[in-house]
C-alpha positions, -999 to 999 in steps of 0.1 A, spaced: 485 -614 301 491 -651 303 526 -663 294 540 -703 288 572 -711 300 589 -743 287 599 -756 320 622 -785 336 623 -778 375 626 -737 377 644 -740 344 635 -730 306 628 -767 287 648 -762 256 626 -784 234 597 -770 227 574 -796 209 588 -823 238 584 -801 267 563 -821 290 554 -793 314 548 -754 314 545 -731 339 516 -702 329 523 -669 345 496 -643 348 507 -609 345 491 -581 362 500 -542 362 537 -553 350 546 -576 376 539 -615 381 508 -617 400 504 -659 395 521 -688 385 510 -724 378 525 -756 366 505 -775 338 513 -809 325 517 -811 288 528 -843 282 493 -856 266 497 -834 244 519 -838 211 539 -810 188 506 -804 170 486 -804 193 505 -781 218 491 -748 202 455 -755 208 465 -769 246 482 -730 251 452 -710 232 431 -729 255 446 -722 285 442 -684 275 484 -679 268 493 -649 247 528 -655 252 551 -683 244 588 -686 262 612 -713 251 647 -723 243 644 -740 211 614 -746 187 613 -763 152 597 -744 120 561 -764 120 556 -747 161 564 -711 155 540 -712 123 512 -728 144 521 -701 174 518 -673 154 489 -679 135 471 -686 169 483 -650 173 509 -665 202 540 -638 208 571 -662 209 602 -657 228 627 -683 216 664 -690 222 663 -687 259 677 -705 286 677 -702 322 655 -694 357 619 -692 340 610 -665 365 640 -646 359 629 -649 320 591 -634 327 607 -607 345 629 -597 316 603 -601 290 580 -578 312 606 -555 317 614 -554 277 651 -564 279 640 -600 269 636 -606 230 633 -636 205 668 -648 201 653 -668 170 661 -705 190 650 -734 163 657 -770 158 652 -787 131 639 -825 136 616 -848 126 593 -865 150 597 -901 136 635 -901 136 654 -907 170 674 -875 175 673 -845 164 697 -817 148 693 -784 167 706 -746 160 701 -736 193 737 -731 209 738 -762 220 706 -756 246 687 -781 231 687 -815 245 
């Protein structure tokens, strides 16, 4: 299993479609067996999907993430795990152990204006 952490320094990047770098975890036998930090920041809200799927990711971890995303992740059949904040190690080692679900983290922008409104407790940034 291969899951993408939104990441800024060893913590969850609560934007999803700006997130300029992830950090893939393999998973093997229930516990992390590898970790490695890819840059993303070529790669646009629409085009982020494709990025993952390529990178062989089944698993998607995030604080916040608009509408447009969690449609494109699950129809590439990508699990998400949204509204989270924290250590993204701690966060793998939740979701492996099942006490880690989607919180349901959105936020609701558009990519032309400046800001952005989010309805993620106030995670998003």
């Amino acid at each position: 299993m291969k899951i993408a952490v939104t990441t800024e320094g060893n913590q969850i990047f609560q934007h999803f479609g700006k997130c300029p770098t992830f950090t893939i975890f393999t998973v093997e036998n229930g516990i992390i067996a590898g970790k490695e930090l890819i840059d993303a920041s070529e790669n646009g809200h629409a085009a982020l999907t494709g990025f993952l799927k390529g990178a062989g990711v089944d698993t998607v971890i995030c604080g916040g993430i608009g509408a447009g995303a969690r449609n494109m992740l699950s129809a590439a059949e990508i699990k998400l795990i949204s509204g989270v904040d924290g250590n993204i190690e701690d966060a793998v080692n939740a979701y492996i152990s099942g006490s880690l679900a989607d919180q349901g983290g959105s936020c609701d922008h558009h990519e032309h204006e400046e800001g952005h409104s989010c309805n993620c407790e106030n995670h998003c940034h």
